[in-house]
C-alpha positions in Angstrom: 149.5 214.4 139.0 150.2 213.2 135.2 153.1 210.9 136.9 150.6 209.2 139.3 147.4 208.4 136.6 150.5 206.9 134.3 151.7 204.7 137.2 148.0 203.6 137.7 147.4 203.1 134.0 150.4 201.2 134.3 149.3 199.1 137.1 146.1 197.9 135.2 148.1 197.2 132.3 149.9 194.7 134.3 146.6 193.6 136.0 145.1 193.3 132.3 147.7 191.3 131.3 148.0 188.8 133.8 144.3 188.4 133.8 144.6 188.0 129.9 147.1 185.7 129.5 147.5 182.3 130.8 149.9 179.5 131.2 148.7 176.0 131.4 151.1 173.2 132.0 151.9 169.9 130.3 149.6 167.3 131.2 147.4 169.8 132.7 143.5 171.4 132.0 142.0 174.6 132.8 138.3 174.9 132.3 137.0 178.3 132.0 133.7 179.4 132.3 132.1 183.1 131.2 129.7 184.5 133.0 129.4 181.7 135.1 128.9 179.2 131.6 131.2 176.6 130.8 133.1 178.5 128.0 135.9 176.3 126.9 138.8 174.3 128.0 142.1 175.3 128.1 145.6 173.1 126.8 149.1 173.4 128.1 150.9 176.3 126.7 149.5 179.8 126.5 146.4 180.9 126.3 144.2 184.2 126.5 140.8 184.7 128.2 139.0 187.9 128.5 139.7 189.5 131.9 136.9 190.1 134.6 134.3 187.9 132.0 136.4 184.7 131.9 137.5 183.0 134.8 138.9 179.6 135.4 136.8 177.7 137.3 138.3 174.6 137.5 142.1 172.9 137.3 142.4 169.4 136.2 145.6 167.2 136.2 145.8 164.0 133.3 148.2 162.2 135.2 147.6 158.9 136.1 146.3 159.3 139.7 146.7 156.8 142.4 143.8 156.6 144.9 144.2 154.5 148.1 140.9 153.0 148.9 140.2 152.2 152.8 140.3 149.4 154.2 136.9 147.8 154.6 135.5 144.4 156.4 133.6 142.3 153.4 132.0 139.1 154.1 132.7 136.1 151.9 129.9 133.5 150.7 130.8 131.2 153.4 130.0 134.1 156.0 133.6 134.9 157.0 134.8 138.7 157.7 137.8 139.6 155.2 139.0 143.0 155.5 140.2 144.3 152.4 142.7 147.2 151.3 143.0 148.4 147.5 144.6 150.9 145.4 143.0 152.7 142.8 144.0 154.3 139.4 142.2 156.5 137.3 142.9 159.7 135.0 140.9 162.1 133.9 139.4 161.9 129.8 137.1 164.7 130.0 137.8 167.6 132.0 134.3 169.4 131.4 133.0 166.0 132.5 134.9 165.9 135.4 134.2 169.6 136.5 130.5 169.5 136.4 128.9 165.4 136.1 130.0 164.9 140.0 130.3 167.4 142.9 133.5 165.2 144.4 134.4 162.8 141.6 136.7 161.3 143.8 134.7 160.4 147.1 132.1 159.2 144.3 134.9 156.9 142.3 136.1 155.9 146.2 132.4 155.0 147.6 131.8 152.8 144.2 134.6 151.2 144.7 134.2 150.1 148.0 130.3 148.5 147.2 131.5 146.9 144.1 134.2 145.4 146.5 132.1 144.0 148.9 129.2 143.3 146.2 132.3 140.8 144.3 133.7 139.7 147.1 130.3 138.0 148.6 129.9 135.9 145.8 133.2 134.0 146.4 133.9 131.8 149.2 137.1 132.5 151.1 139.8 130.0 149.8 138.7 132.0 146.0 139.4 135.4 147.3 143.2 134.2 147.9 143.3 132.6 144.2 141.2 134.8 142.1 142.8 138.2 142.4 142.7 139.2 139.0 139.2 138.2 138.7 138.4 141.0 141.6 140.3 143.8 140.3 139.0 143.1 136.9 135.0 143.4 138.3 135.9 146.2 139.8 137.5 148.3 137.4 134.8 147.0 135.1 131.7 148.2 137.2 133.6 151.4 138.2 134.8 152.2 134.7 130.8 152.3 133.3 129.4 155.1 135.9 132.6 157.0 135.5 132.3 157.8 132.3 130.2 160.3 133.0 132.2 161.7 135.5 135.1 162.6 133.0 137.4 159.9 134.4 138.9 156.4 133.5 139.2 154.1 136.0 142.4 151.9 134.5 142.9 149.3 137.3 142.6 148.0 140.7 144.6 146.3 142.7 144.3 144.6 146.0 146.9 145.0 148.4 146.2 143.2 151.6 143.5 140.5 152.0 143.3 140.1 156.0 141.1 137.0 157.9 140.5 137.0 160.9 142.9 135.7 163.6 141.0 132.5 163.9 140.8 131.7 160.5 144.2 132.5 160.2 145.5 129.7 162.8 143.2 127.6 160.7 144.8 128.1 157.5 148.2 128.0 158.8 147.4 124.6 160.3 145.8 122.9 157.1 148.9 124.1 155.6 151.1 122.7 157.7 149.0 119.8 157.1 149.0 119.6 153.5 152.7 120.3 153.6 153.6 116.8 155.9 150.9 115.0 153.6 152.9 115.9 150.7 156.3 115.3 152.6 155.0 111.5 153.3 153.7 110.9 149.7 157.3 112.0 148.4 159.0 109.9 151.0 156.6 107.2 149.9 157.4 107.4 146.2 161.1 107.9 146.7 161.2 104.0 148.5 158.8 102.9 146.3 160.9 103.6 142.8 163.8 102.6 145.3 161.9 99.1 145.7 161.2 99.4 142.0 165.1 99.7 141.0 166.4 97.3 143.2 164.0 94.3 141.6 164.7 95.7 138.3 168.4 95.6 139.2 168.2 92.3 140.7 165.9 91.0 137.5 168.6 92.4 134.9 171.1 90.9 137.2 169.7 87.5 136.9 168.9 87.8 133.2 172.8 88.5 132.7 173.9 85.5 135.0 171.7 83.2 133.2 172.3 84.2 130.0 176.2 84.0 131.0 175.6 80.4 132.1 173.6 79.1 129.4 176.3 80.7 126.9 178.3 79.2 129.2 176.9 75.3 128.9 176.5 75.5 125.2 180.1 76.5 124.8 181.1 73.7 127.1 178.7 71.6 124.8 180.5 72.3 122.4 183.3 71.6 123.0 182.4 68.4 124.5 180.7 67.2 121.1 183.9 69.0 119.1 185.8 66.5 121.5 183.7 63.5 120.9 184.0 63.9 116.9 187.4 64.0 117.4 187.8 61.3 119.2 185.3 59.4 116.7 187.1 60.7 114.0 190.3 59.4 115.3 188.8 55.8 116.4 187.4 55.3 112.9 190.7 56.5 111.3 192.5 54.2 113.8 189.6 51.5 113.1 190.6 52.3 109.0 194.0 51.8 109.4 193.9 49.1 111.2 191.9 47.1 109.2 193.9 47.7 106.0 196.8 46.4 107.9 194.8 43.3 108.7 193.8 42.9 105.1 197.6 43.1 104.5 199.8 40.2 103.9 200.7 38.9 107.0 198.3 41.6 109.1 196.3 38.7 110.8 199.2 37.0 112.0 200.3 40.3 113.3 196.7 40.9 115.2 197.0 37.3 116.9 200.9 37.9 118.5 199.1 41.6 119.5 196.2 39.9 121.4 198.6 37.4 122.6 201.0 39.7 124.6 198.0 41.5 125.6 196.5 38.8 127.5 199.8 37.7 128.9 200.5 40.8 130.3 196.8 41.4 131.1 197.7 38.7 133.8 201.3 39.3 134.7 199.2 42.5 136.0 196.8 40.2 137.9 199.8 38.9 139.7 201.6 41.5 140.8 198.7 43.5 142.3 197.1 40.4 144.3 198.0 38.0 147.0 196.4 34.8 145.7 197.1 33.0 142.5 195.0 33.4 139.5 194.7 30.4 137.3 193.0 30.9 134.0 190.1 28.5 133.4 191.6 27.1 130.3 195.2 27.0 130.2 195.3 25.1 126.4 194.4 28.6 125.8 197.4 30.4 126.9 199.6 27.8 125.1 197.5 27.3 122.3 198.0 31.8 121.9 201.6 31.1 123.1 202.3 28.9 120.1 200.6 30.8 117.9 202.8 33.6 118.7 205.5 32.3 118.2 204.5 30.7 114.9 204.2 34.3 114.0 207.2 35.3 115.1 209.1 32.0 113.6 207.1 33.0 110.4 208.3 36.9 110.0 211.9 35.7 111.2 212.0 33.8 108.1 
């Protein structure tokens, strides 16, 4: 009899104890409530409540919590279906919050997100929806974050995953596309042969530039050589011109010019006579014997 009240009293000892003591986890929240009140809320590690008065009413993880929001047809300003799929994350701030300011905090977060979806997405036209991403998922987590608050949660971000026209529009897209694609294709084949054009006259231009310059370097070297040539040549004459003068001005110089200009002339006309058939005859022939004799004089004269 005594053996079986001890293994009872035993047995609620163990009961007492496990209904005393409790073990929250990291990243976790308990909320307890006594007497059906909210009492308090429990951290990780260990804890003691009062057994059969406390109870926990509520278990709460602080994790970041992925929520995958269903897919959902919107229509765009331009009145074109768009079905949209999202991903939402939230954690919870305030667990007392989160136990008692919504029934289902989740289908509430879910439901709001899908509205604020559609509400965003019918003020853009469809083309936007494709380039202002960011721009939705920032709406969205901003009108989501302000009623949750008093839910006990943070909404931190939303993404879209899939933004899906319909088939039609689709085709339609894919076709201006292809479109704009070629269009850009010709304009880059057009600019390539028009800096082609471009290169070739300015190759052709430099070209010519070079030639000419070549050629007029060209003509004023040969200039100048020419006129280097023709100062020579001066230069000479006059020095020739100079000497012979002073030999004229010499003593017997003019006699020496008159014999000159007499075998010139004489063989000026044995020339004559060797190169034609007929018989040339000067007009004057006192002239030959008058520069014959005078020659001769000359010669008589320097002999002696």
């Amino acid at each position: 009899m005594f053996g079986s009240v001890t293994l009872v009293i035993f047995f609620i000892a163990i009961i007492f104890v496990v209904k005393t003591i409790k073990v929250v986890p990291q990243q976790h929240a308990w909320v307890v409530e006594r007497l059906g009140k909210y009492h308090a809320t429990l951290g990780p590690g260990l804890n003691i409540v009062v057994p059969f008065i406390d109870r926990i009413a509520y278990k709460h993880v602080l994790k970041e919590i992925p929520l995958d929001v269903p897919p959902q047809v919107c229509i765009t300003r331009d009145n074109t279906q768009l079905q949209v799929d999202g991903i939402l994350y939230f954690q919870i701030t305030d667990p007392m919050r989160a136990s008692y300011g919504s029934s289902n905090y989740i289908a509430a977060i879910t439901q709001l997100a899908q509205t604020t979806l559609r509400s965003v997405i019918g003020k853009m036209e469809l083309d936007k929806t494709f380039e202002e991403r960011d721009h939705i998922n920032t709406a969205i987590v901003s009108a989501i974050d302000e009623s949750a608050e008093n839910w006990g949660v943070k909404v931190l971000r939303y993404e879209i995953k899939d933004l899906t026209p319909p088939k039609e529009i689709l085709h339609a897209m894919q076709a201006q596309i292809t479109a704009e694609r070629e269009k850009r294709a010709l304009i880059a084949a057009s600019e390539g042969r028009k800096q082609e054009q471009i290169n070739i006259a300015t190759g052709e231009r430099e070209a010519s530039i070079a030639k000419s310059e070549g050629e007029k370097q060209a003509s004023i070297n040969r200039a100048q050589g020419q006129a280097a040539a023709i100062l020579a040549i001066a230069e000479a004459s006059a020095e020739a011109l100079r000497k012979t003068a002073a030999a004229i001005q010499s003593p017997g110089g003019a006699d020496a010019v008159s014999l000159k200009v007499a075998e010139q002339y004489v063989a000026a006309f044995s020339q004559l006579a060797k190169t034609n058939n007929s018989i040339i005859v000067p007009a004057n022939l006192g002239d030959i014997s008058t520069l014959i004799a005078s020659a001769m004089q000359v010669v008589k004269t320097q002999q002696k």
